[in-house]
Phi, psi and omega in degrees: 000317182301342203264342178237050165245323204257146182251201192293172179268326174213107198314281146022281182260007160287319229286289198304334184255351152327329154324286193276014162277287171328331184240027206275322190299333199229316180275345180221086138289117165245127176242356171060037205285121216312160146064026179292106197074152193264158133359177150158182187278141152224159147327145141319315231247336184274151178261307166210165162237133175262100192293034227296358172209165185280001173275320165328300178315317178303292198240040147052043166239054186274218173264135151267157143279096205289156134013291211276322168299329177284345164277343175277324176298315173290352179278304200295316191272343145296330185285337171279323190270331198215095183275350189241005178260017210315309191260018175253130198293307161312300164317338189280303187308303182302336189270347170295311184302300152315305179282349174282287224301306171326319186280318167314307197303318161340294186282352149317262135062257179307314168307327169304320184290303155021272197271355160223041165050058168229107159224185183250162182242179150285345136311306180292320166305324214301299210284341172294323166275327190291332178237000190291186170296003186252004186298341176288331178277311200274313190235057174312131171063017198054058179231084194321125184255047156087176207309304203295307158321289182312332184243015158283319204289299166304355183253317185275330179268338178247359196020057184241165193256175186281301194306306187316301202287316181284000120351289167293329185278295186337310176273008146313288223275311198303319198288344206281290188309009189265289200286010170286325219251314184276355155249033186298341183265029185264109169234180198195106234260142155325329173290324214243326186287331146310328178278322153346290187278357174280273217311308181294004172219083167249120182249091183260105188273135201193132163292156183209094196279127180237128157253134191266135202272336163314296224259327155304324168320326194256005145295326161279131175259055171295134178292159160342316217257307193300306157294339173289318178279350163255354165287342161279332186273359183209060177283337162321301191318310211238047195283312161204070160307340223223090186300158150304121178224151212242144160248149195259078187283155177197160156237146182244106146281119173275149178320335182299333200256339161298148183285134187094041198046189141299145193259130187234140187299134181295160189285331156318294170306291155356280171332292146326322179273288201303261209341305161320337182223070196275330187281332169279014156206068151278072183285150180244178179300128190225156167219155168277096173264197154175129188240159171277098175269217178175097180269175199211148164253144189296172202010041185316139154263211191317313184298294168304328187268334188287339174282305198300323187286324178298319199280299194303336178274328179282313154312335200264334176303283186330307188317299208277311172244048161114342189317140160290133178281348110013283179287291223273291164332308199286325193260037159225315191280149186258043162257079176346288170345318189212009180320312181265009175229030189099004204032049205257117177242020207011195187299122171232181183245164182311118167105005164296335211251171189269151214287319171293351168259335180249022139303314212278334218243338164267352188252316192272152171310164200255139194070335163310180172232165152186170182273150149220101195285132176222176173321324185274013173130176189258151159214127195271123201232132202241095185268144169263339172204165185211135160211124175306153204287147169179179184254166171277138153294147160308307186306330197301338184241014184300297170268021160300285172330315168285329161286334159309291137331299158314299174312319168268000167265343176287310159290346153248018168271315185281335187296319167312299216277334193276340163267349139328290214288326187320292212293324175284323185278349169326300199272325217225350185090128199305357204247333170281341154286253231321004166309294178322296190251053192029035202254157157263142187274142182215152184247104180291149197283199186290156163219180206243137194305331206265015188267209273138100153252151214284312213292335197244140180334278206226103187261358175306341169264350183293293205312272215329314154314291177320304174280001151249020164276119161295133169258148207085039140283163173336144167279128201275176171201158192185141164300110152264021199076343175229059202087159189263186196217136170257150195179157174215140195300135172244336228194119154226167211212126182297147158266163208203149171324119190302172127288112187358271191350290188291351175205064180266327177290349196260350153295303193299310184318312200281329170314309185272331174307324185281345187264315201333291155318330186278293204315318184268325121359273184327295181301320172285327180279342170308306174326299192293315179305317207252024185230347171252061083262313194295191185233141210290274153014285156288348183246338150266355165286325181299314186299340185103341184264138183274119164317093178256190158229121170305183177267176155280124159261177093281185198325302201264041176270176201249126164238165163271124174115321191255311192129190166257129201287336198292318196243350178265346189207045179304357169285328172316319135328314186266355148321099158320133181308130178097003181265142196258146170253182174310212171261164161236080184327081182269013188097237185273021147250150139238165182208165194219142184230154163220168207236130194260318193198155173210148187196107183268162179305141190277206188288279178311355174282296176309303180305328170294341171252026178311293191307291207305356163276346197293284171335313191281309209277289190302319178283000205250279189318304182303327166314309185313311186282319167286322154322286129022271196277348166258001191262322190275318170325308156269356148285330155304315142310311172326279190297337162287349198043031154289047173221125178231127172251148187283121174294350153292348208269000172248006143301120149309139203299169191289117146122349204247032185292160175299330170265044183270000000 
């Protein structure tokens, strides 16, 4: 309930990338087609140029796609989809690479619409913002709220000048009306839309014998002799089954062990760091609730809202002479969410809740009770504390700061002191510093990059380091999770082939993984065969297999052991009742079902749900149809080579390497 009580944090930039979200479904199709379009001299500054006829080419006047754009559209839609990837330079190149093949694909596209006389005016933008999802922002009371407001605002949520972003709503409105145009003949016969809606609300209840491939697995027993002859027989396989492993001397310190302790921050710095971060400890205004829902479906009529408001007033009675909100919540509110703690929501801040709750919780006395009616429904509502917008004391946030502050005086005092010791061990050898400085030296046995040395917390950045080291080079340093580690490669052993002996058990693992599959295979389909003349029961108990009963599923329930019966066995619908099914391949089960009950949707059911299967059907098709006719487009480019991409243009830019 709290996550479809609270609304966007900023309404604004819902407002403003909506358009061109709505049309993201039809203008940014990635169909990712291996080799699209060929390489060739483009500008630096251009990402591809595009040809829509073959005279363009001839004379190198198709559309370009600038550079620059594809990189400001991949800033945006990484900083929308993925907010903590905002500033990694890798995440950045790939979604640039995505978002260039999407802008090729677009600009087919849009020449097609072209070439069949579909295009958008400025009007038509005019009339997009004005009556469209951005009207409530832009034309507030129906009122522009002028040129300057509109290109601060589109410049801060979009960081685009206005002709770019209306531009972009114009190539929305072109695309939308394209796939308007190529599926307009997309239909879908009364036979198939009834039928639809039968087959997806089929409900069925069912026995089921499953054998399980854990416990078949540990019945092959192959003998000595079996195994040996299939490990000679798939000596390629274990040819260098035995990884490279490198050995490794090092000594090791923990933060306990700089010299002079741990460094602990001064009141000063402490002072400081709070000044510098004033904004993060702005708490705002917040209040504390807890609510009763009585939910109602939008456009309830009179007779249902007048019951949900009687039943909300009689809980709101209960309340007032004494009832527990405890007891009363679990039995009345139809909110999952807080039903069970008391209808208890914690603290939210103003303007999270849909605008009638969160008036009422900023507004009503504290401890009162009272109704509230929102879309969802009545809610019997209580605030319990209101605390006002203000910053945190220093004291209040004092070890948070110190512990903060610790950690980073502490990781560069050890990064210091681990480059020191490197540097001593350079010059005087790793076993006389660690002499100097009372550390032990230690020789680990060989590992594998992908190993363990057993002394250290976390040894995965030495070996990663180890294995990109020469042995006897300068001595290195690496994080061990407790502190660093100093070291030098002494040793490496190639990888090379096992002896039986030494790798009978990891034989045996691949013996059974490879018989597994014929053996299960085998058993389920004899299960299946004997189980449609036989007594069902009895013939998986003889097989070794356990007997359940599903729950009534549809397509998308979840059974055990099987799975979502709609996609792992979606034939089990079309089973008559008391009918046995074929084997059924469930991943790490197999199974044989017999069908207990069946139960279709009636006549009057289906028809009440005419329109909206129809609708659900022509868009899965139309979709289907556009997908389609935008797929053959760029194989025809393709194949034509009217596509030239700057081959520099999915290199990162200079400072933006993976080790920036």
């Amino acid at each position: 309930m709290i996550r479809f009580l609270q609304q966007s944090n900023n309404r604004l930039v819902k407002a403003l990338f909506i358009v061109i979200v709505g049309a993201a479904a039809v203008s940014m199709c990635v169909y990712l087609i291996p080799g699209l379009g060929s390489t060739g001299v483009t500008a630096a500054d251009t990402y591809a140029e595009i040809y829509p006829h073959w005279y363009n080419k001839l004379f190198r006047s198709g559309e370009a796609i600038s550079l620059e754009r594809v990189r400001q559209v991949a800033s945006q839609q990484l900083a929308q989809r993925y907010p903590q990837y905002a500033d990694n330079p890798m995440m950045l190149n790939f979604m640039t690479q995505q978002v260039g093949q999407g802008l090729v694909q677009q600009q087919m596209l849009l020449a097609e619409a072209t070439s069949l006389g579909i295009t958008a005016t400025d009007a038509d933008v005019a009339r997009t913002l004005q009556t469209g999802p951005n009207a409530e922002v832009l034309y507030p009371g129906g009122k522009f709220i002028g040129q300057e407001a509109y290109t601060n605002l589109v410049a801060q949520n979009r960081h685009q000048s206005v002709p770019d972003f209306e531009a972009d709503i114009k190539r929305g409105i072109i695309m939308q009306r394209l796939q308007s145009y190529v599926t307009a003949g997309v239909t879908a016969s009364d036979k198939d839309i009834r039928d639809a809606y039968r087959k997806a609300n089929i409900k069925i209840k069912f026995d089921y014998a499953v054998i399980s491939s854990d416990d078949l697995r540990k019945s092959i027993n192959p003998s000595d002799a079996d195994l040996e002859a299939f490990f000679k027989k798939n000596t390629v396989r274990y040819a260098n089954a035995v990884p490279e492993q490198r050995a490794i001397t090092y000594f090791a310190f923990t933060p306990q062990q700089l010299p002079g302790g741990m460094p602990q921050p001064s009141q000063q710095a402490v002072q400081a760091y709070y000044n510098q971060h004033q904004q993060e400890y702005s708490v705002p205004e917040q209040a504390r609730a807890r609510h009763i829902l009585v939910q109602e479906a939008a456009g309830a009529d009179a007779k249902t809202d007048a019951a949900a408001r009687a039943k909300a007033d009689d809980v709101l009675k209960q309340l007032k002479a004494g009832g527990k909100w405890d007891d009363l919540a679990k039995k009345y509110s139809d909110d999952p969410g807080s039903k069970d703690s008391g209808g208890e929501l914690g603290f939210a801040q103003r303007g999270r809740m849909v605008p009638e709750f969160d008036k009422a919780i900023f507004s009503q006395p504290i401890n009162e009770i009272d109704i509230v009616k929102s879309q969802f429904g009545y809610h019997i509502v209580q605030v319990e504390e209101r605390t006002t917008a203000h910053s945190q004391l220093l004291s209040e946030v004092l070890p948070t700061i110190q512990a903060t502050l610790g950690r980073q005086m502490i990781a560069q005092a050890e990064d210091s002191y681990a480059k020191s010791l490197a540097a001593e061990a350079g010059k005087n050898g790793l076993a006389a510093t660690a002499k100097a400085h009372g550390l032990e030296l230690v020789t680990a046995p060989p590992a594998a990059q992908q190993g363990t040395i057993a002394a250290l917390p976390d040894g995965s950045q030495l070996l990663a380091k180890a294995f990109q080291a020469k042995v006897n080079a300068t001595p290195d340093y690496a994080a061990t999770g407790e502190g660093y580690a100093i070291f030098q490669v002494t040793g490496t052993q190639g990888a090379h082939a096992p002896a039986f002996a030494d790798w009978k058990s990891h034989v045996l693992d691949d013996y059974r993984s490879d018989n597994l599959p014929g053996l299960l295979a085998q058993k389920v389909n004899d299960l299946a065969t004997k189980a449609k003349s036989g007594d069902f029961a009895a013939v998986a108990k003889a097989a070794g297999a356990t007997v359940k009963t599903s729950d009534l599923v549809g397509s998308s329930g979840q059974v055990p052991d099987l799975g979502a019966v709609g996609q792992v066995a979606p034939q089990l619908f079309d089973l008559a009742q008391g009918a046995v099914s074929g084997p059924i391949n469930a991943g790490r089960t197999a199974v044989v079902a017999r069908i207990l009950e069946k139960q279709e949707p009636t006549a009057d059911e289906i028809q009440k749900n005419f329109d909206q299967t129809r609708d659900q059907m022509l868009g899965e098709k139309r979709e289907e149809a556009f997908q389609l006719f935008a797929a053959n487009i760029a194989a025809d480019y393709k194949k034509n080579n009217r596509v030239r991409v700057n081959p520099k243009a999915n290199t990162p830019e200079p400072g933006q390497g993976q080790g920036q």
